[in-house]
C-alpha positions in Angstrom: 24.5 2.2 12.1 26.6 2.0 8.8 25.6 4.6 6.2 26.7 2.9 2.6 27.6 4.7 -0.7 26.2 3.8 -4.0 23.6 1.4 -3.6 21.3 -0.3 -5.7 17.7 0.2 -5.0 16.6 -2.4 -7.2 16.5 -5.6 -4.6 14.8 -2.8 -2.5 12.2 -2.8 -3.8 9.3 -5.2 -5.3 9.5 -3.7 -8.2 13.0 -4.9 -8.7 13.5 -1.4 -10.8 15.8 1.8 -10.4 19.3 3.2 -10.3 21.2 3.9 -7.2 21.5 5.4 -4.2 24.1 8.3 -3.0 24.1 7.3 0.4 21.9 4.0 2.1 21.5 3.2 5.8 19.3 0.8 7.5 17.9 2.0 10.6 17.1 -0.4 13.5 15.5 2.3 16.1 14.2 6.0 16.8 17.9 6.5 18.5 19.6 5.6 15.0 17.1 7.1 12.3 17.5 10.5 14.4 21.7 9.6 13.9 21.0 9.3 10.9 18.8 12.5 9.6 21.9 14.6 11.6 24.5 13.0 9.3 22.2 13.9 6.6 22.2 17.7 8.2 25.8 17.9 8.6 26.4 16.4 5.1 23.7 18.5 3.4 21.9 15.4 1.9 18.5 14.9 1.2 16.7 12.2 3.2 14.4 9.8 1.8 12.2 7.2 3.5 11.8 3.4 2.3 10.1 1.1 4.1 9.2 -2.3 2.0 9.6 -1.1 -1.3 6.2 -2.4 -2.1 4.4 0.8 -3.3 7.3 2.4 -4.9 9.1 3.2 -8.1 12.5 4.2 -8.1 13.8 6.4 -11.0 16.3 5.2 -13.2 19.0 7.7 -12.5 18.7 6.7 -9.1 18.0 8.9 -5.8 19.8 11.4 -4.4 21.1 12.1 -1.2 20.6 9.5 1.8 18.0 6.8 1.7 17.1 5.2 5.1 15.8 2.6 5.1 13.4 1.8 8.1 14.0 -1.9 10.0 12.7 -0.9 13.5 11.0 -4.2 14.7 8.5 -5.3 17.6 5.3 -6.4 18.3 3.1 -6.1 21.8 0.3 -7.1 22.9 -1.9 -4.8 25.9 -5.6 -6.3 26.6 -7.7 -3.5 27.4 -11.8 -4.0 28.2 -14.6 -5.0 26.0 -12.5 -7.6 24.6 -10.0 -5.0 23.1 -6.3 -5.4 22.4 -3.9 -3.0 21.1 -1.4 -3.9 19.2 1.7 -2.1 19.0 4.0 -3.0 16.2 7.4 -1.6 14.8 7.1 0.4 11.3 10.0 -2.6 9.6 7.9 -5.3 10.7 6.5 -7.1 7.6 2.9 -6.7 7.5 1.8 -10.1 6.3 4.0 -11.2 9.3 1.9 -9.2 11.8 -1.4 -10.5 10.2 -0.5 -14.1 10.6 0.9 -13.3 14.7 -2.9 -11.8 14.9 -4.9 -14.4 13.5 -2.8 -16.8 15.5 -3.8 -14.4 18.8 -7.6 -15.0 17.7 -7.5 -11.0 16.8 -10.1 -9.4 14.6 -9.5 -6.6 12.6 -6.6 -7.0 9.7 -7.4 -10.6 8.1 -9.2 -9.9 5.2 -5.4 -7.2 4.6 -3.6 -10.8 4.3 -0.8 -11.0 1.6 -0.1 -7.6 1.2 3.2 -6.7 0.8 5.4 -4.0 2.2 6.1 -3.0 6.0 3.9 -2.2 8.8 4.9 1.7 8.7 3.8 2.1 5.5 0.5 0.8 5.8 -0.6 4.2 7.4 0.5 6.1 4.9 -1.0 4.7 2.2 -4.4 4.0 3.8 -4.1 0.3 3.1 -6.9 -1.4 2.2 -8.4 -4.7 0.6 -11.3 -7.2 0.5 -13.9 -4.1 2.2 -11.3 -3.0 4.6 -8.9 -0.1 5.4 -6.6 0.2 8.0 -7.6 3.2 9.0 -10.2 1.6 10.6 -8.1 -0.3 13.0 -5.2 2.2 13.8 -5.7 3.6 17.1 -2.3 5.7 16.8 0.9 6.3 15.4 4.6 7.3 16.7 6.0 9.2 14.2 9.8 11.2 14.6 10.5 14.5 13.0 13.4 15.0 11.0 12.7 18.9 11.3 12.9 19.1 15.3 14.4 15.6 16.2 11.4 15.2 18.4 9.2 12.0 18.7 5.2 12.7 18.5 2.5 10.4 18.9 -0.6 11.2 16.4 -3.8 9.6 16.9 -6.1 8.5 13.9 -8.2 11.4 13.6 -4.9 13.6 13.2 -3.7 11.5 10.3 -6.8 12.5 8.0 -7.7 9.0 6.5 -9.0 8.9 3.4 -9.0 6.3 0.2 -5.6 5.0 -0.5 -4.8 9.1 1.1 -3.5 10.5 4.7 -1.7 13.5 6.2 1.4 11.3 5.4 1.0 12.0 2.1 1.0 15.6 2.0 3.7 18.0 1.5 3.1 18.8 5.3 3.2 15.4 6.2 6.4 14.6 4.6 8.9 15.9 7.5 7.6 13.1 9.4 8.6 9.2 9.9 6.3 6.6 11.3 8.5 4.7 13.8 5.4 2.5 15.2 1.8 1.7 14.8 -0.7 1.0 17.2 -3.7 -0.7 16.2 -7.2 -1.6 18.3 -8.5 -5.3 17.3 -10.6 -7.7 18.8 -11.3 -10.9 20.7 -14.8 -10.9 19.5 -16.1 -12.2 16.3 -16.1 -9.1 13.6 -15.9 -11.3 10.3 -16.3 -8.7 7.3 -17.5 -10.9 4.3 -19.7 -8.4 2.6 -16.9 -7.8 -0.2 -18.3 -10.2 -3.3 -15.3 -12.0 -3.5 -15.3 -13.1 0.2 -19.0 -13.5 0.0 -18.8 -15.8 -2.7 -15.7 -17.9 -1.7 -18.3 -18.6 1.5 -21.3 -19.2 -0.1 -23.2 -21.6 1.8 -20.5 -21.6 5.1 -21.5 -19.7 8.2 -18.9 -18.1 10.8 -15.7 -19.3 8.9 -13.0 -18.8 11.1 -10.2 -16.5 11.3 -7.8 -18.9 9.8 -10.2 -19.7 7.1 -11.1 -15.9 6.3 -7.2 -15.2 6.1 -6.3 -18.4 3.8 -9.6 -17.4 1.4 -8.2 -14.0 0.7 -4.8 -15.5 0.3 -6.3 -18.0 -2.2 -8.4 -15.1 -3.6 -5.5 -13.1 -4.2 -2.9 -15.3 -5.6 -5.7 -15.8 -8.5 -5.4 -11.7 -9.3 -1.5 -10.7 -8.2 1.6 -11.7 -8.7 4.2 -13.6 -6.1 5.9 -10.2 -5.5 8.9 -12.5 -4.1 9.4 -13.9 -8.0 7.7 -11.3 -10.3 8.6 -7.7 -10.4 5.4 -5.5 -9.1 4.6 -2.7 -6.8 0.7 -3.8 -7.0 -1.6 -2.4 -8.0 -0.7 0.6 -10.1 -3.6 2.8 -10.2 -6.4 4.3 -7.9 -10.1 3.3 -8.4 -11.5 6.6 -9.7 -14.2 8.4 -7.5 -16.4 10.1 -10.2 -20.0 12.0 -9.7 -22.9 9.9 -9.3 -24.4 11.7 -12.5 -21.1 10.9 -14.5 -21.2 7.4 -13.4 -25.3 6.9 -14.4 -24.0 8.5 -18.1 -21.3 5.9 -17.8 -23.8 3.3 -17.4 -25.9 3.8 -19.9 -23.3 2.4 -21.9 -21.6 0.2 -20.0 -24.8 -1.3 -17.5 -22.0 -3.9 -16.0 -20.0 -0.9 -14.7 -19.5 -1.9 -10.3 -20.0 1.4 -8.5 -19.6 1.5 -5.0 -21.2 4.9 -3.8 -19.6 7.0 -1.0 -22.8 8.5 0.8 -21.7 11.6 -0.4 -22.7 12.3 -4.2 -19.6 10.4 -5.6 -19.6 6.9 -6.9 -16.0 4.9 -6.8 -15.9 2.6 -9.6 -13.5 -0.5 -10.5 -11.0 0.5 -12.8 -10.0 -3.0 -13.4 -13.6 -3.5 -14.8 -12.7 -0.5 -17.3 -9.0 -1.5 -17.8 -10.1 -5.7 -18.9 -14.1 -5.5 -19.9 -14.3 -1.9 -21.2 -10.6 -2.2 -22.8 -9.4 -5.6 -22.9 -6.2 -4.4 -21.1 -5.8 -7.3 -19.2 -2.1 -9.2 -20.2 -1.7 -6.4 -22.3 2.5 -6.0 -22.9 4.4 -2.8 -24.2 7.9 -4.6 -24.2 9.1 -5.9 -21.0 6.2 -4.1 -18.9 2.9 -5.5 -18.5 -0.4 -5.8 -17.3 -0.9 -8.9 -15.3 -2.7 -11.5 -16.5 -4.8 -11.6 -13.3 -5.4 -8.3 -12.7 -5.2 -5.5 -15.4 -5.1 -3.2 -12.4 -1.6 -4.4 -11.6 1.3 -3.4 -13.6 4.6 -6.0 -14.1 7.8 -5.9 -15.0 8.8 -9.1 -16.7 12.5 -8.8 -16.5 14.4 -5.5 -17.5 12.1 -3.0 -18.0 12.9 0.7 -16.7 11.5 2.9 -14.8 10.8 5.4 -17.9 9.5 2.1 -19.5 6.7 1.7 -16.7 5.9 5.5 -16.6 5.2 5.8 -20.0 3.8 2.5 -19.9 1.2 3.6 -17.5 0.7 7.0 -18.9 -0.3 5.2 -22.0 -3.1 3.4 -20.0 -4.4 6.4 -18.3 -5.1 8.1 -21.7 -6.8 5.1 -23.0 -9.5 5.5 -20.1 -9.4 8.8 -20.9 -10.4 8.8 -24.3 -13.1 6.2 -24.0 -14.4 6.8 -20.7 -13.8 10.5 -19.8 -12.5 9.5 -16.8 -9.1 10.5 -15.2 -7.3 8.2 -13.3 -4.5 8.6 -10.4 -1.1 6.6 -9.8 -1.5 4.5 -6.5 2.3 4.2 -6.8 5.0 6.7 -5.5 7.7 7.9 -7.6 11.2 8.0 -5.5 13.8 9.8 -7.2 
Protein backbone atom coordinates (compact mmCIF):
# COMPACT_ATOMS: atom_id res chain seq x y z
CA UNK A 1 0.00 0.00 0.00
CA UNK A 2 1.44 3.52 -0.97
CA UNK A 3 -0.61 6.47 0.30
CA UNK A 4 0.17 9.50 -2.28
CA UNK A 5 -0.03 13.27 -1.59
CA UNK A 6 -1.65 15.72 -3.77
CA UNK A 7 -3.51 13.97 -6.33
CA UNK A 8 -5.63 14.86 -9.09
CA UNK A 9 -8.99 13.47 -8.98
CA UNK A 10 -9.83 14.43 -12.41
CA UNK A 11 -8.58 11.08 -14.45
CA UNK A 12 -10.56 9.56 -11.46
CA UNK A 13 -13.31 10.12 -12.36
CA UNK A 14 -15.68 9.98 -15.66
CA UNK A 15 -16.40 13.20 -15.26
CA UNK A 16 -12.88 14.18 -15.91
CA UNK A 17 -13.65 17.26 -13.28
CA UNK A 18 -12.16 18.39 -9.81
CA UNK A 19 -9.22 19.57 -7.82
CA UNK A 20 -7.05 17.49 -5.76
CA UNK A 21 -6.63 15.17 -3.26
CA UNK A 22 -4.61 15.63 0.24
CA UNK A 23 -3.80 12.22 0.48
CA UNK A 24 -4.77 9.13 -2.32
CA UNK A 25 -4.26 5.33 -1.84
CA UNK A 26 -5.46 2.46 -3.87
CA UNK A 27 -6.54 -0.36 -1.96
CA UNK A 28 -6.10 -3.90 -3.31
CA UNK A 29 -7.88 -5.94 -0.16
CA UNK A 30 -9.90 -5.78 3.20
CA UNK A 31 -6.29 -6.26 4.95
CA UNK A 32 -5.03 -2.83 3.24
CA UNK A 33 -8.28 -0.60 3.19
CA UNK A 34 -8.36 -1.37 7.11
CA UNK A 35 -4.30 -0.18 6.94
CA UNK A 36 -5.33 2.37 5.48
CA UNK A 37 -8.51 3.96 7.52
CA UNK A 38 -5.74 3.54 10.70
CA UNK A 39 -3.29 5.76 8.90
CA UNK A 40 -6.14 8.01 8.42
CA UNK A 41 -6.84 7.63 12.45
CA UNK A 42 -3.45 8.18 13.44
CA UNK A 43 -3.07 11.15 11.00
CA UNK A 44 -6.50 12.66 11.79
CA UNK A 45 -7.64 12.68 8.17
CA UNK A 46 -10.86 12.28 6.84
CA UNK A 47 -11.59 9.22 4.64
CA UNK A 48 -13.35 9.25 1.55
CA UNK A 49 -14.47 6.29 -0.64
CA UNK A 50 -14.15 6.18 -4.60
CA UNK A 51 -14.82 3.39 -6.44
CA UNK A 52 -15.20 4.15 -10.48
CA UNK A 53 -15.71 7.66 -10.45
CA UNK A 54 -18.79 7.15 -12.50
CA UNK A 55 -21.47 8.71 -10.31
CA UNK A 56 -19.40 11.41 -8.90
CA UNK A 57 -18.48 15.01 -8.90
CA UNK A 58 -15.52 16.25 -7.35
CA UNK A 59 -15.42 19.80 -6.11
CA UNK A 60 -13.05 22.17 -7.49
CA UNK A 61 -11.04 22.87 -4.51
CA UNK A 62 -10.47 19.43 -4.27
CA UNK A 63 -11.05 16.86 -1.26
CA UNK A 64 -9.81 16.74 1.86
CA UNK A 65 -8.15 14.33 3.87
CA UNK A 66 -7.40 10.67 2.42
CA UNK A 67 -9.21 9.36 -0.57
CA UNK A 68 -9.07 5.48 -1.09
CA UNK A 69 -9.60 4.40 -3.70
CA UNK A 70 -11.20 0.73 -3.82
CA UNK A 71 -9.38 -1.91 -6.44
CA UNK A 72 -10.20 -5.22 -4.51
CA UNK A 73 -10.80 -7.65 -7.45
CA UNK A 74 -12.35 -11.33 -7.90
CA UNK A 75 -14.94 -13.10 -9.30
CA UNK A 76 -16.50 -16.82 -8.24
CA UNK A 77 -18.70 -18.83 -9.24
CA UNK A 78 -20.85 -21.43 -6.44
CA UNK A 79 -23.87 -23.48 -8.28
CA UNK A 80 -26.45 -23.89 -5.84
CA UNK A 81 -30.10 -25.80 -6.76
CA UNK A 82 -32.90 -24.77 -8.93
CA UNK A 83 -30.49 -23.73 -11.47
CA UNK A 84 -29.05 -20.96 -9.15
CA UNK A 85 -25.53 -19.46 -9.02
CA UNK A 86 -24.06 -16.97 -6.90
CA UNK A 87 -21.78 -14.89 -7.91
CA UNK A 88 -19.39 -13.36 -5.72
CA UNK A 89 -17.43 -10.43 -7.10
CA UNK A 90 -14.83 -7.94 -5.64
CA UNK A 91 -16.28 -4.13 -5.10
CA UNK A 92 -12.99 -2.78 -7.90
CA UNK A 93 -14.10 -5.07 -10.44
CA UNK A 94 -15.58 -3.12 -13.42
CA UNK A 95 -19.15 -3.83 -13.77
CA UNK A 96 -19.54 -3.98 -17.48
CA UNK A 97 -16.58 -6.52 -17.09
CA UNK A 98 -18.66 -8.78 -14.72
CA UNK A 99 -21.73 -8.51 -17.09
CA UNK A 100 -19.91 -9.71 -20.09
CA UNK A 101 -18.03 -12.92 -17.74
CA UNK A 102 -22.01 -13.64 -16.89
CA UNK A 103 -23.49 -13.60 -20.18
CA UNK A 104 -20.52 -15.62 -21.32
CA UNK A 105 -21.50 -18.25 -18.10
CA UNK A 106 -25.11 -18.34 -19.75
CA UNK A 107 -26.21 -16.36 -16.40
CA UNK A 108 -29.54 -14.48 -16.17
CA UNK A 109 -30.01 -11.68 -14.14
CA UNK A 110 -27.63 -8.37 -14.96
CA UNK A 111 -27.81 -8.11 -18.98
CA UNK A 112 -30.16 -5.72 -19.66
CA UNK A 113 -27.33 -3.42 -16.73
CA UNK A 114 -24.83 -3.80 -19.79
CA UNK A 115 -22.57 -0.65 -20.44
CA UNK A 116 -22.82 0.90 -17.29
CA UNK A 117 -20.02 2.39 -16.06
CA UNK A 118 -18.38 2.43 -12.61
CA UNK A 119 -17.28 -0.51 -10.30
CA UNK A 120 -19.11 -3.40 -8.96
CA UNK A 121 -19.15 -1.95 -5.21
CA UNK A 122 -20.81 0.84 -6.18
CA UNK A 123 -23.56 -0.63 -7.90
CA UNK A 124 -25.20 -1.40 -4.42
CA UNK A 125 -25.08 1.71 -3.33
CA UNK A 126 -26.67 3.47 -5.84
CA UNK A 127 -29.42 0.85 -6.54
CA UNK A 128 -28.30 0.50 -10.05
CA UNK A 129 -30.67 0.15 -12.48
CA UNK A 130 -31.62 0.27 -16.37
CA UNK A 131 -33.72 -1.15 -19.26
CA UNK A 132 -36.70 -2.38 -16.27
CA UNK A 133 -34.09 -3.65 -13.90
CA UNK A 134 -32.35 -2.94 -10.56
CA UNK A 135 -29.83 -4.59 -8.93
CA UNK A 136 -31.32 -4.95 -6.06
CA UNK A 137 -33.10 -7.53 -7.38
CA UNK A 138 -30.19 -9.83 -7.97
CA UNK A 139 -27.93 -9.02 -4.86
CA UNK A 140 -28.19 -11.80 -2.46
CA UNK A 141 -25.60 -10.06 -0.04
CA UNK A 142 -22.88 -7.76 0.55
CA UNK A 143 -19.47 -7.72 2.63
CA UNK A 144 -18.99 -4.51 3.73
CA UNK A 145 -15.80 -3.32 6.41
CA UNK A 146 -16.34 -0.70 9.09
CA UNK A 147 -14.06 2.07 9.38
CA UNK A 148 -15.67 2.76 12.88
CA UNK A 149 -14.78 -0.89 14.51
CA UNK A 150 -12.31 -2.33 11.85
CA UNK A 151 -14.63 -5.24 11.72
CA UNK A 152 -15.93 -6.98 8.47
CA UNK A 153 -19.87 -7.63 8.33
CA UNK A 154 -21.82 -9.35 5.85
CA UNK A 155 -25.37 -7.57 5.18
CA UNK A 156 -27.98 -9.37 3.24
CA UNK A 157 -30.38 -7.51 0.85
CA UNK A 158 -33.17 -6.89 3.01
CA UNK A 159 -30.69 -5.05 5.53
CA UNK A 160 -29.50 -2.65 2.80
CA UNK A 161 -33.12 -1.01 2.31
CA UNK A 162 -33.37 -0.95 -1.55
CA UNK A 163 -35.06 1.56 -3.00
CA UNK A 164 -35.00 3.78 -6.48
CA UNK A 165 -31.52 4.84 -7.33
CA UNK A 166 -31.59 4.80 -2.79
CA UNK A 167 -30.07 2.25 -0.02
CA UNK A 168 -28.85 2.17 3.52
CA UNK A 169 -25.54 3.04 1.83
CA UNK A 170 -26.62 6.22 1.22
CA UNK A 171 -27.61 7.37 4.53
CA UNK A 172 -25.71 9.25 7.03
CA UNK A 173 -25.76 5.82 9.00
CA UNK A 174 -24.70 4.03 6.16
CA UNK A 175 -21.71 6.03 5.48
CA UNK A 176 -19.16 4.38 8.12
CA UNK A 177 -19.31 1.48 6.04
CA UNK A 178 -17.34 0.16 2.77
CA UNK A 179 -18.56 -2.48 0.43
CA UNK A 180 -15.51 -4.86 -0.06
CA UNK A 181 -17.68 -7.55 -2.15
CA UNK A 182 -21.00 -8.35 -3.64
CA UNK A 183 -22.77 -11.38 -3.94
CA UNK A 184 -25.31 -11.74 -6.43
CA UNK A 185 -28.07 -14.87 -7.18
CA UNK A 186 -28.53 -15.31 -11.18
CA UNK A 187 -29.66 -17.99 -13.19
CA UNK A 188 -29.15 -20.81 -15.59
CA UNK A 189 -32.69 -20.62 -16.64
CA UNK A 190 -34.21 -18.40 -19.18
CA UNK A 191 -35.46 -14.99 -17.32
CA UNK A 192 -35.32 -12.51 -20.44
CA UNK A 193 -36.91 -9.07 -19.18
CA UNK A 194 -37.97 -7.32 -22.41
CA UNK A 195 -40.99 -5.51 -21.10
CA UNK A 196 -38.99 -2.02 -21.03
CA UNK A 197 -40.28 -0.25 -24.56
CA UNK A 198 -37.03 0.12 -25.72
CA UNK A 199 -36.04 -3.58 -25.53
CA UNK A 200 -39.51 -4.51 -26.59
CA UNK A 201 -39.20 -2.61 -29.55
CA UNK A 202 -35.52 -3.37 -30.62
CA UNK A 203 -37.27 -7.23 -30.67
CA UNK A 204 -40.28 -6.61 -32.28
CA UNK A 205 -41.17 -9.60 -34.18
CA UNK A 206 -37.95 -11.94 -32.56
CA UNK A 207 -38.83 -14.50 -29.90
CA UNK A 208 -36.28 -15.72 -27.09
CA UNK A 209 -33.28 -13.58 -28.23
CA UNK A 210 -30.52 -14.79 -26.51
CA UNK A 211 -28.42 -13.55 -23.81
CA UNK A 212 -25.72 -12.31 -26.09
CA UNK A 213 -28.34 -10.67 -28.24
CA UNK A 214 -30.30 -8.97 -25.18
CA UNK A 215 -26.78 -7.60 -23.93
CA UNK A 216 -25.50 -6.20 -27.49
CA UNK A 217 -29.37 -4.58 -27.93
CA UNK A 218 -29.00 -2.51 -24.80
CA UNK A 219 -25.43 -1.80 -25.72
CA UNK A 220 -26.74 -0.59 -29.16
CA UNK A 221 -29.65 1.04 -27.37
CA UNK A 222 -27.53 2.96 -25.21
CA UNK A 223 -24.75 4.18 -27.21
CA UNK A 224 -27.81 6.06 -29.22
CA UNK A 225 -28.67 8.06 -25.64
CA UNK A 226 -25.11 8.31 -23.64
CA UNK A 227 -21.94 9.31 -24.17
CA UNK A 228 -18.56 7.00 -24.56
CA UNK A 229 -17.68 7.87 -20.97
CA UNK A 230 -14.02 6.65 -22.07
CA UNK A 231 -13.84 9.98 -24.58
CA UNK A 232 -16.55 12.36 -23.27
CA UNK A 233 -16.67 13.78 -19.79
CA UNK A 234 -20.02 12.38 -17.94
CA UNK A 235 -21.07 10.89 -14.73
CA UNK A 236 -24.47 9.81 -16.48
CA UNK A 237 -27.26 10.53 -15.98
CA UNK A 238 -27.52 13.63 -13.77
CA UNK A 239 -30.85 13.61 -12.35
CA UNK A 240 -33.46 11.21 -10.68
CA UNK A 241 -36.87 10.51 -12.48
CA UNK A 242 -39.28 12.28 -10.07
CA UNK A 243 -41.89 10.18 -8.16
CA UNK A 244 -44.92 12.55 -7.91
CA UNK A 245 -48.72 11.75 -6.65
CA UNK A 246 -50.89 10.06 -8.97
CA UNK A 247 -53.28 13.12 -8.74
CA UNK A 248 -50.33 15.58 -9.58
CA UNK A 249 -49.33 13.54 -12.42
CA UNK A 250 -53.26 13.27 -13.97
CA UNK A 251 -53.06 17.48 -13.52
CA UNK A 252 -49.77 17.14 -15.36
CA UNK A 253 -51.44 15.33 -18.08
CA UNK A 254 -54.04 17.28 -18.81
CA UNK A 255 -51.59 19.38 -20.32
CA UNK A 256 -49.07 17.33 -21.42
CA UNK A 257 -51.25 13.77 -22.46
CA UNK A 258 -47.68 12.39 -23.89
CA UNK A 259 -46.27 12.53 -20.28
CA UNK A 260 -44.79 8.33 -19.63
CA UNK A 261 -45.76 7.56 -15.97
CA UNK A 262 -44.78 4.41 -14.63
CA UNK A 263 -46.96 3.94 -11.40
CA UNK A 264 -45.52 2.35 -8.22
CA UNK A 265 -48.62 0.35 -6.76
CA UNK A 266 -48.59 2.69 -4.14
CA UNK A 267 -50.39 6.11 -4.96
CA UNK A 268 -47.15 7.67 -6.70
CA UNK A 269 -46.47 7.81 -10.35
CA UNK A 270 -42.54 8.02 -11.49
CA UNK A 271 -42.36 9.97 -14.53
CA UNK A 272 -39.49 10.41 -17.27
CA UNK A 273 -37.71 13.47 -16.69
CA UNK A 274 -36.05 13.25 -19.92
CA UNK A 275 -39.54 13.47 -21.56
CA UNK A 276 -39.89 16.95 -19.48
CA UNK A 277 -36.24 18.06 -19.89
CA UNK A 278 -36.37 17.48 -24.36
CA UNK A 279 -40.47 17.44 -25.18
CA UNK A 280 -41.82 19.71 -22.42
CA UNK A 281 -38.43 22.00 -22.59
CA UNK A 282 -36.48 21.45 -25.47
CA UNK A 283 -33.42 20.88 -23.14
CA UNK A 284 -31.96 18.35 -25.13
CA UNK A 285 -28.17 19.65 -26.57
CA UNK A 286 -28.82 22.55 -24.59
CA UNK A 287 -25.06 24.23 -23.71
CA UNK A 288 -24.32 26.87 -20.92
CA UNK A 289 -20.55 27.26 -21.95
CA UNK A 290 -18.50 24.25 -21.76
CA UNK A 291 -21.35 22.09 -19.90
CA UNK A 292 -24.02 20.43 -21.66
CA UNK A 293 -26.92 18.43 -22.15
CA UNK A 294 -26.18 15.52 -24.32
CA UNK A 295 -27.44 15.39 -27.53
CA UNK A 296 -28.89 11.96 -26.89
CA UNK A 297 -30.15 12.22 -23.78
CA UNK A 298 -31.22 15.60 -22.06
CA UNK A 299 -31.15 13.55 -18.86
CA UNK A 300 -27.38 13.33 -19.09
CA UNK A 301 -25.22 16.23 -18.30
CA UNK A 302 -21.51 16.73 -20.26
CA UNK A 303 -18.63 18.35 -19.94
CA UNK A 304 -17.16 19.28 -23.25
CA UNK A 305 -13.73 20.07 -22.31
CA UNK A 306 -12.91 22.41 -19.18
CA UNK A 307 -15.81 23.07 -17.45
CA UNK A 308 -15.78 23.17 -13.45
CA UNK A 309 -17.30 21.70 -11.05
CA UNK A 310 -19.18 25.12 -9.94
CA UNK A 311 -19.91 25.30 -13.83
CA UNK A 312 -21.96 21.87 -13.76
CA UNK A 313 -23.68 22.71 -10.36
CA UNK A 314 -25.01 25.81 -11.34
CA UNK A 315 -25.46 24.34 -14.57
CA UNK A 316 -27.80 21.86 -13.21
CA UNK A 317 -29.35 24.03 -10.69
CA UNK A 318 -30.39 26.03 -13.62
CA UNK A 319 -32.30 23.00 -15.11
CA UNK A 320 -33.95 22.01 -11.98
CA UNK A 321 -35.65 25.41 -11.64
CA UNK A 322 -36.80 25.32 -15.25
CA UNK A 323 -38.90 22.05 -14.31
CA UNK A 324 -39.80 23.87 -11.56
CA UNK A 325 -41.35 26.73 -12.95
CA UNK A 326 -43.18 25.01 -15.69
CA UNK A 327 -43.97 21.76 -14.28
CA UNK A 328 -44.18 22.20 -10.45
CA UNK A 329 -42.15 19.47 -10.03
CA UNK A 330 -38.97 19.17 -7.94
CA UNK A 331 -36.32 17.22 -9.08
CA UNK A 332 -33.20 15.29 -7.18
CA UNK A 333 -29.40 15.06 -8.27
CA UNK A 334 -28.67 11.30 -9.12
CA UNK A 335 -25.02 12.38 -8.80
CA UNK A 336 -22.85 12.68 -5.53
CA UNK A 337 -20.96 15.60 -4.65
CA UNK A 338 -17.26 14.62 -3.17
CA UNK A 339 -15.55 17.30 -1.67
Amino acid sequence: MRILENVSLKEHTTFHIGGNADFFVRVHSVAELKEAVEYATVHKLDVTILGGGSNVLVADEGVRGLVVHITILGIEFVTLENEKVRVSVGAGVVWDELVLKTVEAGLWGIENLSAIPGSVGATPVQNVGAYGIEVASVIESVDVFDMETRTEQNMRSEDCRFGYRNSFFKEQVGKKYVITSVHFILSKSDNRKLSYRDLNEYFNGIEAPSLAAIRDAVIAIRSKKFPDWHTVGTAGSYFKNPVIPEASYETLKQTYPELPGFPDGKGNVKIALGWILDKGLSLRGFCEGDVCTYDGQALVIVNKKNATANDVKNFAEHIRARVKKVFDVDIEWEVTIVK
